[in-house]
C-alpha positions in Angstrom: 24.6 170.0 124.9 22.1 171.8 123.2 19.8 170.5 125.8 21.5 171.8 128.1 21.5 175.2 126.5 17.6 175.5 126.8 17.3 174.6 130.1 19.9 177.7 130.8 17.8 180.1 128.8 14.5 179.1 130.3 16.3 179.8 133.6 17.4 183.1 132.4 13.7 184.0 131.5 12.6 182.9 134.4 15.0 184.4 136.5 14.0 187.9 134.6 10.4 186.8 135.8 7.0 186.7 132.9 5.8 183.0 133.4 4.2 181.2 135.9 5.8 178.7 138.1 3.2 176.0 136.8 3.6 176.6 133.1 7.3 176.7 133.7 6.9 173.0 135.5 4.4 172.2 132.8 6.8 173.2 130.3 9.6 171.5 131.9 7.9 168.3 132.1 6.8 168.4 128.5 10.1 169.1 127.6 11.7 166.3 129.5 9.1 164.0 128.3 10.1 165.1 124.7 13.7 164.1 125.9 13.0 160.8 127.2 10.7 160.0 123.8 13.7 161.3 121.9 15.9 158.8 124.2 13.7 156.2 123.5 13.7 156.3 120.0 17.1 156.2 119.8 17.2 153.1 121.9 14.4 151.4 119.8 16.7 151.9 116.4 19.5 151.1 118.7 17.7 147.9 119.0 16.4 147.7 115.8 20.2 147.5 114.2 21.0 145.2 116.6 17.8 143.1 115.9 19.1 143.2 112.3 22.5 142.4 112.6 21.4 139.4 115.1 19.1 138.3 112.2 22.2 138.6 109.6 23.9 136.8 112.0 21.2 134.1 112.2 21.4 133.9 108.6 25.1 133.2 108.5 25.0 130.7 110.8 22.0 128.8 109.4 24.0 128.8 106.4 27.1 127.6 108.7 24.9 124.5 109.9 24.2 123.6 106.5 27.5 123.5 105.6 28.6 122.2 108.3 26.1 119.2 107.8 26.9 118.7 104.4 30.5 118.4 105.7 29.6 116.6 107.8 27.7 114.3 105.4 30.6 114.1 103.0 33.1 113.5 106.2 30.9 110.3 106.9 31.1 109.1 103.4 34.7 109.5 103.8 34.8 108.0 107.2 33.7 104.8 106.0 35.6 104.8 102.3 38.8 105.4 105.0 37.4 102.8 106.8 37.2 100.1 104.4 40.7 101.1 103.1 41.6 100.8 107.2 40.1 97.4 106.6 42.3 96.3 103.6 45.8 98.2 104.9 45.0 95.6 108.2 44.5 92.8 105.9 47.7 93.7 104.2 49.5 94.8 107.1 48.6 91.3 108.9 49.9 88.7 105.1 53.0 91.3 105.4 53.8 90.4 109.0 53.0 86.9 108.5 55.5 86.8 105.0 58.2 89.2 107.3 57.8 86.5 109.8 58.5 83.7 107.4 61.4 85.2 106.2 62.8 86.4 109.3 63.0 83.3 110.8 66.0 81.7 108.0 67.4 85.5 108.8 67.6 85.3 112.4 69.3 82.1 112.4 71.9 83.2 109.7 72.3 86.2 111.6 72.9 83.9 114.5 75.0 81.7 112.6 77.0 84.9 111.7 77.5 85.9 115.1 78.8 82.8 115.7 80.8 82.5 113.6 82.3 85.8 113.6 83.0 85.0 117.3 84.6 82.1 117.1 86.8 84.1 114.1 87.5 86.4 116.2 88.9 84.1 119.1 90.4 82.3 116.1 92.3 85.5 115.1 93.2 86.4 118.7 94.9 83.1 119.1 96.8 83.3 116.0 97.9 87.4 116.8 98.9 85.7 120.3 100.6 82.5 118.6 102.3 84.9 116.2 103.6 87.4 118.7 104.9 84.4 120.8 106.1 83.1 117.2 108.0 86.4 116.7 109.4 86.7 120.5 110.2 83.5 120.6 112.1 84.0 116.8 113.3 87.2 118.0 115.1 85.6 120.9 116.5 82.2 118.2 117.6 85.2 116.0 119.9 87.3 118.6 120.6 84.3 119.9 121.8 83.0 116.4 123.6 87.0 115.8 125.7 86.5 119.1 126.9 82.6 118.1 127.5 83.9 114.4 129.1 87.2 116.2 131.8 85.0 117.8 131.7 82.4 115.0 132.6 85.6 112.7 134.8 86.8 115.6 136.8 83.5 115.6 136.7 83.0 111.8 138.5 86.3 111.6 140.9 85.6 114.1 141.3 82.5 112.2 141.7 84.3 108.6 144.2 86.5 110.5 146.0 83.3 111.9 145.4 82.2 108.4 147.4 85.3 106.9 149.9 85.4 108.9 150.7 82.0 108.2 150.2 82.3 104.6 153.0 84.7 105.2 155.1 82.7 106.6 154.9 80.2 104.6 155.5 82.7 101.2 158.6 83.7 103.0 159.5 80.3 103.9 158.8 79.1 100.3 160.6 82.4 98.9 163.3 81.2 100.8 163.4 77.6 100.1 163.5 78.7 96.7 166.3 80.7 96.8 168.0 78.2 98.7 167.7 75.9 95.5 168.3 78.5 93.0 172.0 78.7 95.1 172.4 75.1 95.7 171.5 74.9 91.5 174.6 77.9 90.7 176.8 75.8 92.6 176.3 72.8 90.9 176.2 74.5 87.6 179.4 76.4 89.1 181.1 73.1 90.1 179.8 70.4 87.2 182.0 73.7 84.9 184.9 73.2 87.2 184.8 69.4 87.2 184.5 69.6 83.3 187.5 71.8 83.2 189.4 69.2 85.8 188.9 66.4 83.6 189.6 67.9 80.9 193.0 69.3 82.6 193.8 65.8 83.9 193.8 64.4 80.7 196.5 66.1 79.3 199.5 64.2 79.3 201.6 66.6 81.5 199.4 66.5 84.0 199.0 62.8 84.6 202.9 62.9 84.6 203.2 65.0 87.3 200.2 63.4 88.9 202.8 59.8 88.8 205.4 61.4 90.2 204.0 63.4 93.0 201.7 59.9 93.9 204.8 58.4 96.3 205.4 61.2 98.5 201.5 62.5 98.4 199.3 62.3 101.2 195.5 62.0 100.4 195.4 65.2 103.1 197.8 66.8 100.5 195.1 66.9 97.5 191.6 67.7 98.2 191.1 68.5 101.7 188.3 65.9 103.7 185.9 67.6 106.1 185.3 66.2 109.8 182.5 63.7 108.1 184.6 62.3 105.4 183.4 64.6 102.1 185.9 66.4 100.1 186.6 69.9 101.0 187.1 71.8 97.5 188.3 74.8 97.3 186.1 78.0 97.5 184.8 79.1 94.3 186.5 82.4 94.6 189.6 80.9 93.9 188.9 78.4 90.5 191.9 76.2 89.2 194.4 78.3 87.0 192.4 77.5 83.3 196.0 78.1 81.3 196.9 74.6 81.8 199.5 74.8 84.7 198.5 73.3 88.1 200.3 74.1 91.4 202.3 71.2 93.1 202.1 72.3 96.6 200.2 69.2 98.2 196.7 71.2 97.5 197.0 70.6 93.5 193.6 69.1 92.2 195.9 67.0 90.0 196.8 64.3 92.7 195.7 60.6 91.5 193.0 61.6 94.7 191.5 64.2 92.9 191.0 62.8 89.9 189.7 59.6 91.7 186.9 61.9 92.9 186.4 63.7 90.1 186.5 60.6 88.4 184.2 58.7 90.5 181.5 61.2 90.4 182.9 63.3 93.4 180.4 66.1 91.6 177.0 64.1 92.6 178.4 63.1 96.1 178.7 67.2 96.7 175.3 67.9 95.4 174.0 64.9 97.7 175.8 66.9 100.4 174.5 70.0 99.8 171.1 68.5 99.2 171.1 66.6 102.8 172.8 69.9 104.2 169.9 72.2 102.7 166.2 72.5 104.4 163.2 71.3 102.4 160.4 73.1 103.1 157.6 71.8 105.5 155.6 70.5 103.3 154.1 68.0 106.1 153.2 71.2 108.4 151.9 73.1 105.2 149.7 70.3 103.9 148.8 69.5 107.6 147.5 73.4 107.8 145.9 73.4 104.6 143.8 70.4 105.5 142.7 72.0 108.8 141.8 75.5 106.8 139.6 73.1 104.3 138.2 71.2 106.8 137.3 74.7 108.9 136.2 76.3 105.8 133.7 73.4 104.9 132.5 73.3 108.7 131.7 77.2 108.7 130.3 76.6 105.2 128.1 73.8 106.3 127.1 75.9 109.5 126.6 79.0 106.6 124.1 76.6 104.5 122.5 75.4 108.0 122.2 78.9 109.0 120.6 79.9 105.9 118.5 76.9 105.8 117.3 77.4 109.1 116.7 81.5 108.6 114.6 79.9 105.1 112.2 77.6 107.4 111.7 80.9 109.9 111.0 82.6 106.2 108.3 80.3 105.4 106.4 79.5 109.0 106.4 83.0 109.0 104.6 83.9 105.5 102.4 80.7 106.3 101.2 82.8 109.6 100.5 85.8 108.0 98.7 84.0 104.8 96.7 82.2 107.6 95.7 85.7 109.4 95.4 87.4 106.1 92.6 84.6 105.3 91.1 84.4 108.8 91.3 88.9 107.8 89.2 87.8 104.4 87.1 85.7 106.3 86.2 88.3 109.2 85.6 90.8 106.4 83.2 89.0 104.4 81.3 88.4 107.9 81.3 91.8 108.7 79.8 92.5 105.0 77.2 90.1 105.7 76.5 91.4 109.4 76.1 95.2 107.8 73.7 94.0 104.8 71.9 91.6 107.6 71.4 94.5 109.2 70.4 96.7 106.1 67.8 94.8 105.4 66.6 95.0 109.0 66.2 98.3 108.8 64.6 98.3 105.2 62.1 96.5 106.7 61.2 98.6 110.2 60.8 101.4 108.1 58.6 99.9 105.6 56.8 98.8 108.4 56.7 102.3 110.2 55.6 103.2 107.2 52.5 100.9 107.1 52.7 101.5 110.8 51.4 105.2 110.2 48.2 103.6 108.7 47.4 100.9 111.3 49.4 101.6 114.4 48.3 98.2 116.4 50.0 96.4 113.4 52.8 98.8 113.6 53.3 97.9 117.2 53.1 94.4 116.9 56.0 95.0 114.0 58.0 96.5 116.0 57.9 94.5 118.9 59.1 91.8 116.5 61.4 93.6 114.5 63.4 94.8 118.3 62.9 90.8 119.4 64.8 90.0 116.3 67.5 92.8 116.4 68.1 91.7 120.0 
C-alpha cells in the first residue's frame, strides 16, 4: 500500500512535468530494485524461521529415534523375558493337557455310564407310568365293575332287609297274636278249673248227690252236659256260671247228673284244655326258624363277600403303594443322575474356562483344548 502510494505521487510529479523521462525510469528502476531487495529479504528470514523450526524439528525427532530405540531396546528385553515365560506357560499348558486328559478319560466313561444309565431309567420309568396307567385303567374298570355288582348286591340286600321287615312284622303280629291266644285259652282254664272247684265242691253236698240218685233212672246223658259232634262235653258258656247259693236246676241241663260229676270227676277239666289246646294255632315256629336260618345264612354270605370285598380292595391298596414306592425310587434314582449329569458337566465347564484362560497365553494349546474339551462334551 504504501508502495503504491509513491508510485501515484511520482506520477502526479510527473504529470505536472520537472524531471526527465530517464531519471524518472532510473528512479523507477532503483525503486523497484529496492522493492524486490526488500522482497527478498523477507523471503530469506521467511526461510530462515523455517530453516530453524526444520532444525527444532530435527532436534525433536533425533530425540524421538533415541527414544524410540531405547524402547525399542527395552521392548527386546521384554520380548525375550515374554518369550521364555511363552516357553514355560507351553510347558505347563502341554503337563495340564496331558493331566486333563488323564482324568477325562475315567470322566468320559462315567459320563457315558451316566447316560446310560439315565436312559435305561428313563425307559424304566416310562414302562412303569405305562404299567401303572394300565394298572389304574385296568383297576378303574375291576372297581366300577365291583360298584355295579355291590350296587345290585346292596340293591337286593335291601330288598331283602325290606322282605326281612316285613316279615319281622308279620311274625311280631303273628307272635302278638299267638300270645293272646294263650293268655285266653289260660283265663278259660283259670275260669273253668274255678267252676270245676265250685262243682265238686257242690256235688259233695249231700243234697245234691240225692237229687243226683233220683234223677239217674229217667236221665239221659244228652240231659246233663251237652256232647259236641266229636264227642267232648259242651259246658255251658261262661256267661252263665252255676247258681253258687247251693241250689242246682233239675231241668235235664243240671251239672249235678251222675254224668257230670263223672266228668268232672274224671278230669273232664284237662280233656277241655287238651281241646282247646288241639283247637288253638301254635305259631310257626318251623317257618320262623326255617327264615331265620336263611337270614343267617344270607347275612354270613354278604358278610363273607363284605370281608372278600375288603380283602380284595386291601391287595389293590398295597400293589398300588408298591407301584408308586417303586416310581418314587426309580424318581430318587433319576434325580441323583441328573445331579451327577449337572456337576459332570460343571466340572466340564470349570475346566474349558481354565483352559480359555491358559488359552489366552498360548492359543495353539488353547485350540488343541478345545478341540478335546468339544470331542468330550459330544
Amino acid at each position: 500500500a504504501a508502495l503504491r502510494e509513491d508510485e501515484i505521487a511520482r506520477l502526479k510529479v510527473l504529470c505536472e512535468g520537472g524531471r526527465p523521462y530517464e531519471a524518472v525510469s532510473l528512479e523507477a528502476e532503483a525503486r523497484g530494485a529496492e522493492r524486490l531487495l526488500h522482497q527478498q529479504a523477507a523471503q530469506i528470514e521467511a526461510l530462515s524461521a523455517r530453516n530453524r523450526e526444520l532444525e527444532t524439528a530435527l532436534a525433536a525427532a533425533e530425540a524421538r529415534i533415541g527414544a524410540d530405540r531405547r524402547a525399542e531396546f527395552d521392548l527386546g528385553a521384554r520380548n525375550r523375558h515374554l518369550s521364555g515365560e511363552l516357553e514355560n506357560v507351553g510347558r505347563m499348558a502341554h503337563r495340564i493337557e496331558v493331566r486333563r486328559l488323564r482324568c477325562w478319560q475315567p470322566l468320559t466313561q462315567k459320563i457315558a455310564q451316566a447316560k446310560a444309565q439315565l436312559e435305561a431309567t428313563r425307559q424304566r420309568l416310562a414302562q412303569l407310568e405305562e404299567a401303572c396307567a394300565q394298572l389304574e385303567e385296568d383297576l378303574l374298570l375291576r372297581l366300577q365293575a365291583d360298584k355295579k355288582r355291590l350296587a345290585q348286591r346292596v340293591e337286593k340286600l335291601t330288598a331283602n332287609e325290606r322282605e326281612l321287615v316285613l316279615e319281622i312284622e308279620r311274625l311280631k303280629r303273628r307272635v302278638g297274636s299267638a300270645k293272646k291266644a294263650p293268655a285266653g285259652v289260660e283265663s278259660d282254664r283259670d275260669y273253668w278249673k274255678r267252676e270245676a272247684e265250685q262243682l265238686s265242691q257242690m256235688l259233695k253236698s249231700p243234697v245234691l248227690m240225692a237229687v243226683g240218685r233220683l234223677a239217674a233212672g229217667g236221665s239221659s246223658p244228652s240231659g246233663g252236659a251237652r256232647m259236641s259232634r266229636g264227642g267232648k262235653l259242651r259246658s255251658p258258656s261262661p256267661a252263665r256260671p252255676a247258681s253258687r247259693n247251693g241250689t242246682a236246676a233239675v231241668n235235664g241241663k243240671d251239672y249235678s247228673s251222675d254224668h257230670g260229676a263223672d266228668y268232672v270227676g274224671n278230669g273232664g277239666v284237662g280233656s277241655y284244655e287238651t281241646t282247646l289246646r288241639q283247637r288253638g294255632r301254635s305259631p310257626p315256629t318251623r317257618d320262623r326258624d326255617t327264615a331265620a336260618a336263611y337270614d343267617d345264612a344270607e347275612l354270613l354270605r354278604v358278610k363273607r363277600e363284605r370281608d372278600e370285598l375288603q380283602a380284595l380292595l386291601d391287595k389293590f391298596e398295597r400293589h398300588m403303594a408298591e407301584i408308586q414306592g417303586n416310581v418314587r425310587a426309580l424318581t430318587h434314582e433319576r434325580d441323583q443322575l441328573a445331579r451327577m449329569l449337572d456337576d459332570t458337566k460343571d466340572e466340564l465347564h470349570r475346566s474349558r474356562r481354565e483352559v480359555m484362560s491358559s488359552a489366552n497365553q498360548q492359543p495353539k494349546v488353547s485350540l488343541a483344548a478345545q478341540a478335546v474339551l468339544k470331542r468330550v462334551e459330544n
